[in-house]
C-alpha positions as CSV (number, residue, x, y, z in Angstrom):
1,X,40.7,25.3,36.1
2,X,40.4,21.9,34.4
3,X,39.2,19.0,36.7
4,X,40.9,15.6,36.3
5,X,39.2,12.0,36.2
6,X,41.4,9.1,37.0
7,X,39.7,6.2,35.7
8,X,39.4,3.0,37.1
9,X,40.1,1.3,33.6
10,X,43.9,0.5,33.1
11,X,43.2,0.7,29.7
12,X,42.1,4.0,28.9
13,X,44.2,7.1,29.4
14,X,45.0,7.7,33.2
15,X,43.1,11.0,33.2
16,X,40.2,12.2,31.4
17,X,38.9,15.5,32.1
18,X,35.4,15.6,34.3
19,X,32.4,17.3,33.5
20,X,30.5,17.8,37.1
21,X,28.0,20.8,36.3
22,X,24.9,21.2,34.4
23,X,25.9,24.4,33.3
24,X,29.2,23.2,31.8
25,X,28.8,24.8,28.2
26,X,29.8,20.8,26.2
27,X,26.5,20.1,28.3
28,X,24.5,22.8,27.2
29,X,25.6,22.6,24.1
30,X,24.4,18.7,23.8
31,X,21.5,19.6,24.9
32,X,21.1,22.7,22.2
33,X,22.1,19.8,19.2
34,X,19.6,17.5,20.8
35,X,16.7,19.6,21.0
36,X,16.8,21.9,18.1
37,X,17.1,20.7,13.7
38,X,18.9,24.1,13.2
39,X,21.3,23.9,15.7
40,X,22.5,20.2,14.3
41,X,22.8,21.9,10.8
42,X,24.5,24.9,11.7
43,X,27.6,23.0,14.0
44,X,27.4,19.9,11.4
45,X,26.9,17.6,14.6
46,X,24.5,15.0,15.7
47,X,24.2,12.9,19.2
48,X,24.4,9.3,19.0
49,X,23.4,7.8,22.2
50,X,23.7,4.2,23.3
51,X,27.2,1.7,22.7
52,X,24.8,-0.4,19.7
53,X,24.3,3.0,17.6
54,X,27.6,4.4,18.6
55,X,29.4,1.1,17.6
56,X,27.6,1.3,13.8
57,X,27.9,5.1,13.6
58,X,32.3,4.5,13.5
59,X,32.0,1.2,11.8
60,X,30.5,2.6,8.9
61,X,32.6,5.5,9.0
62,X,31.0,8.9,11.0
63,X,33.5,10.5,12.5
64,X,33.4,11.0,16.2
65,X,33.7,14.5,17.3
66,X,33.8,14.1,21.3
67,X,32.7,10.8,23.3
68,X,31.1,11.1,26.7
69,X,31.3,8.8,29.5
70,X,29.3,7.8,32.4
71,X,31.5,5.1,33.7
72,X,29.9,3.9,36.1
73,X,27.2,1.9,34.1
74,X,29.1,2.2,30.5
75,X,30.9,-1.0,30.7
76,X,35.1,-1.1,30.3
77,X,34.7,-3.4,27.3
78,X,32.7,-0.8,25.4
79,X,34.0,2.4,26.4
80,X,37.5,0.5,25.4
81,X,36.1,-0.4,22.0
82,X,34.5,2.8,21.0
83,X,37.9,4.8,22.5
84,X,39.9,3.3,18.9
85,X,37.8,5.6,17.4
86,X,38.0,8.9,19.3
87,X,40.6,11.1,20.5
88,X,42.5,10.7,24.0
89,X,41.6,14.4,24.6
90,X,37.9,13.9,23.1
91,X,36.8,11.8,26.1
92,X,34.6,13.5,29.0
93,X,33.7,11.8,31.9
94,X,30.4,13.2,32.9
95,X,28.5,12.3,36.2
96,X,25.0,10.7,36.8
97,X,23.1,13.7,37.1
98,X,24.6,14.9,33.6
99,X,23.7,11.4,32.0
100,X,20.1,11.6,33.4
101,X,19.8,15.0,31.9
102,X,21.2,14.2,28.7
103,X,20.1,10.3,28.3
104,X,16.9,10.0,25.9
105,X,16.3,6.5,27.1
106,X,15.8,4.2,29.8
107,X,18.4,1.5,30.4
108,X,21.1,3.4,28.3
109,X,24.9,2.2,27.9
110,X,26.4,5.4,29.4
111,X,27.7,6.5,26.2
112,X,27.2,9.7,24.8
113,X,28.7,11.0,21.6
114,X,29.2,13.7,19.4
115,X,29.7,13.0,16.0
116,X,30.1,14.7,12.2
117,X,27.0,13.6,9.9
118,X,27.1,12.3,6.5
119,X,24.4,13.3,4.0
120,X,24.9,11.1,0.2
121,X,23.1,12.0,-2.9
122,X,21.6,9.7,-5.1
123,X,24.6,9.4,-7.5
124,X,27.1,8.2,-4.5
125,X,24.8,5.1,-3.7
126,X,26.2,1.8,-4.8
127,X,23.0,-0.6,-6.2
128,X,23.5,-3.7,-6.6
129,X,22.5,-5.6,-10.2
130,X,18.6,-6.1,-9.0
131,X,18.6,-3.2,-6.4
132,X,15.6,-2.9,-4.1
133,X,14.8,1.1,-3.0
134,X,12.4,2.2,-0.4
135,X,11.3,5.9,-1.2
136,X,9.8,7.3,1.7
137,X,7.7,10.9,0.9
138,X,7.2,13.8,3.7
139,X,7.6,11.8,6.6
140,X,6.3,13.3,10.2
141,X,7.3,11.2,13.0
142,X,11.3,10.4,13.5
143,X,9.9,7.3,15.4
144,X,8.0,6.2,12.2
145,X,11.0,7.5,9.7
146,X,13.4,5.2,12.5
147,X,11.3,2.2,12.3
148,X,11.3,2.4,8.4
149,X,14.9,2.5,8.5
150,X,15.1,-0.7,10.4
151,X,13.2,-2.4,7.7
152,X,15.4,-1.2,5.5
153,X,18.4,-2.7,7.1
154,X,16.6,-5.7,8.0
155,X,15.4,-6.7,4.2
156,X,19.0,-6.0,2.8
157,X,17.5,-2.5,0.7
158,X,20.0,-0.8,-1.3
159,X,19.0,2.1,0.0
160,X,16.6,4.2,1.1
161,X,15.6,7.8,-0.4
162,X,13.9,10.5,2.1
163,X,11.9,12.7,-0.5
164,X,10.9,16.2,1.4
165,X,11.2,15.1,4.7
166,X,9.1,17.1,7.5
167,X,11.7,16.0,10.2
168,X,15.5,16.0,10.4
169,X,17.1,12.6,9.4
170,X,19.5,12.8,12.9
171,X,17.1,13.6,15.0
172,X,17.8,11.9,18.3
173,X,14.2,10.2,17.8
174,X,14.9,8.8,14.7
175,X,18.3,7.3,15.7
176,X,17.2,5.7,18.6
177,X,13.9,4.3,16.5
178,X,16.4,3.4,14.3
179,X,18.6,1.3,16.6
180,X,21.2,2.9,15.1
181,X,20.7,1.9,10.9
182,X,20.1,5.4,9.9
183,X,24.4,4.7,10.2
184,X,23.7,1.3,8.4
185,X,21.9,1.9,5.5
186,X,22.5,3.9,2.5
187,X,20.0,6.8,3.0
188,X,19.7,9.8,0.8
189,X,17.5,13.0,1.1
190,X,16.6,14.5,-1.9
191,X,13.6,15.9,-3.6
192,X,10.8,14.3,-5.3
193,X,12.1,15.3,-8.7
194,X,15.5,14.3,-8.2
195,X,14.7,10.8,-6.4
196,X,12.3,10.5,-9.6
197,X,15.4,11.1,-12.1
198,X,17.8,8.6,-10.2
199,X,15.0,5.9,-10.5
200,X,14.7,6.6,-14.1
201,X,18.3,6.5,-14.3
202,X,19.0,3.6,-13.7
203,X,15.7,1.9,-14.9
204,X,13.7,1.5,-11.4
205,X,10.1,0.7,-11.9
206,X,8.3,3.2,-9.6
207,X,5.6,0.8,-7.1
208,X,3.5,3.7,-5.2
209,X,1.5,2.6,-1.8
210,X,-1.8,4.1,-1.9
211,X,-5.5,3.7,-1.6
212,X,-7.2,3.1,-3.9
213,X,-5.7,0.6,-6.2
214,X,-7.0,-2.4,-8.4
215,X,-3.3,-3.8,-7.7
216,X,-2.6,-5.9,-4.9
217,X,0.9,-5.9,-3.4
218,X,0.8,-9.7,-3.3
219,X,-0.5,-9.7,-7.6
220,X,2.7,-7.5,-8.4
221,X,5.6,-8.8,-9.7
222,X,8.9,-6.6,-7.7
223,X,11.3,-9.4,-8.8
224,X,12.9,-6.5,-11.1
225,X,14.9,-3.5,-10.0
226,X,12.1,-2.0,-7.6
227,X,11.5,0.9,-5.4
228,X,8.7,1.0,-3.2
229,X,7.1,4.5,-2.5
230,X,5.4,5.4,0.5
231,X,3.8,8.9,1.8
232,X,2.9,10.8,5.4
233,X,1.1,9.4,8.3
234,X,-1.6,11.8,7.9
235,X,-1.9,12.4,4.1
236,X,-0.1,9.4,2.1
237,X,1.6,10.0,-1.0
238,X,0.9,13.4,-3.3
239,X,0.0,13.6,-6.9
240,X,3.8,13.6,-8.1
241,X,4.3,9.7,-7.1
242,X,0.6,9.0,-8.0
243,X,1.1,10.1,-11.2
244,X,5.1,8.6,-11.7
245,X,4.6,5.9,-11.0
246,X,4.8,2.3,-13.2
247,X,2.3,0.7,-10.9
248,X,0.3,2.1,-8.0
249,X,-0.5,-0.6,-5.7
250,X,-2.5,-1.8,-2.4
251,X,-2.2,-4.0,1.1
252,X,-5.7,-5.5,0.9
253,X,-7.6,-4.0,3.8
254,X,-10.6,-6.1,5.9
255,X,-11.6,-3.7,8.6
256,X,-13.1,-0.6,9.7
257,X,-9.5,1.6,9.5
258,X,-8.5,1.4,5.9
259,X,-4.9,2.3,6.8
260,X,-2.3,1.2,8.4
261,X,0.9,3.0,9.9
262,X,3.1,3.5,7.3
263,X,6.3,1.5,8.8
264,X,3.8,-1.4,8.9
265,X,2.9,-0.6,5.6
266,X,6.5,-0.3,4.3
267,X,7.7,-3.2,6.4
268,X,4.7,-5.3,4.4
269,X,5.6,-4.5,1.0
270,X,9.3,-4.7,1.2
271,X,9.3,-8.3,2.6
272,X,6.7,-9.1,0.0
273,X,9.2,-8.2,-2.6
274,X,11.8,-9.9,-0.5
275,X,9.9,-13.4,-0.8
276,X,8.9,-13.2,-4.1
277,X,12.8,-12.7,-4.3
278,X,13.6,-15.6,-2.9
279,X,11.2,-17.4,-4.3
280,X,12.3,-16.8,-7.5
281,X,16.2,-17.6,-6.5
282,X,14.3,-21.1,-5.1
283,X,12.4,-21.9,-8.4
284,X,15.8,-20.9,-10.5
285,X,17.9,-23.9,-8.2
């Protein structure tokens, strides 16, 4: 038999049906798509937690599948907000013990949602005239793949291209590390060879990260139409960019490591390019 909620909120729909039991299958089920790649592939569904990465998810156009609600620390402004975009029979109120269980972070918003994922391919990105692409090779960690995608939104990149990725794009780690841009940004996963193709395309010079190089970062001109390749926490970049690539260039290094993370690494390198940028925009005044 269906259990009723009537909410405290005027606003929202006077009853909302209430999910009380760990073993409600919509629970299990979020926990199945949280946990497991295959299972987000197979149901075409991904879980967006938090009102900040909900909010960007719908304004940028996902579709929300199912919202759920743990009122008592959601907020009526937000769950209001976020209920334009989801339907009236869509909504779940779900109890604390079910937000503990599902939440993958402290101090969360309350909001849980369900929604469709969108995956473009190169030819659907829209560059601008002097487009600025980070291309980001066999990443490991979703935090690492998150934080990249942060830059990326941060710098104004036209997008970002995810060659052979070794983790899933939605994976709950990577949104959250991604405060939500992996919605933002234009991101594409492709191959190496087709990533290559698009750049040559539309006449992107090819800057790969790696160590060794006679080419400092700060000596290279990325004033151009630019993409900026980085590789794998543990390996860096294979043969294939190495050997693509226009210019293969350095971050000077002074220490005993003689790497950095890559997110540092690609967070260097892109604002580098975005100086000499508006540097150049300065000089041209």
């Amino acid at each position: 038999m269906r259990t009723l909620y009537f909410c405290k909120n005027p606003k929202i729909k006077d009853m909302a049906e209430a999910l009380t039991s760990l073993n409600n299958p919509k629970i299990k089920n979020i926990i199945r798509l949280q946990q497991k790649s295959a299972e987000r592939k197979s149901q075409n569904l991904i879980v967006v937690e938090g009102f900040r990465e909900i909010k960007l998810a719908v304004e940028t156009g996902f579709s929300c599948h199912s919202l759920y609600v743990f009122e008592k620390i959601a907020g009526l402004e937000h769950i209001n907000y976020i209920r334009n975009y989801v339907k009236e029979d869509s909504i779940f109120m779900i109890t604390e013990a079910i937000f503990e269980k599902l939440a993958y972070r402290e101090n969360s918003d309350g909001l849980i949602m369900l929604a469709v994922p969108e995956y473009l391919t190169p030819e659907e990105v829209n560059l601008s005239p002097n487009p600025l692409i980070l291309v980001i090779e066999s990443v490991e960690k979703p935090g690492n793949l998150g934080a990249m995608l942060r830059t990326a939104d941060a710098a104004g990149v036209d997008a970002v291209l995810v060659c052979d990725t070794l983790t899933d794009l939605y994976n709950p780690n990577t949104i959250r590390a991604s405060l939500g841009t992996v919605f933002s940004n234009q991101v594409v996963t492709c191959s190496n060879e087709e990533a290559f193709n698009w750049l040559k395309k539309n006449r992107i010079q090819i800057f790969s990260a790696a160590l060794p190089s006679d080419i400092v970062c700060y000596q290279t001109d990325l004033t151009g139409s630019s993409a900026i390749v980085v590789g794998s926490e543990a390996n860096g970049l294979t043969r294939f960019w190495l050997n693509h690539a226009d210019e293969v260039i350095m971050i000077p290094m002074s220490g005993k490591v003689d790497s950095l993370n890559v997110s540092a690494s690609a967070a260097i390198i892109v604002y580098e390019a975005v100086r000499q940028r508006l540097a150049g925009s300065k000089q041209v005044k």
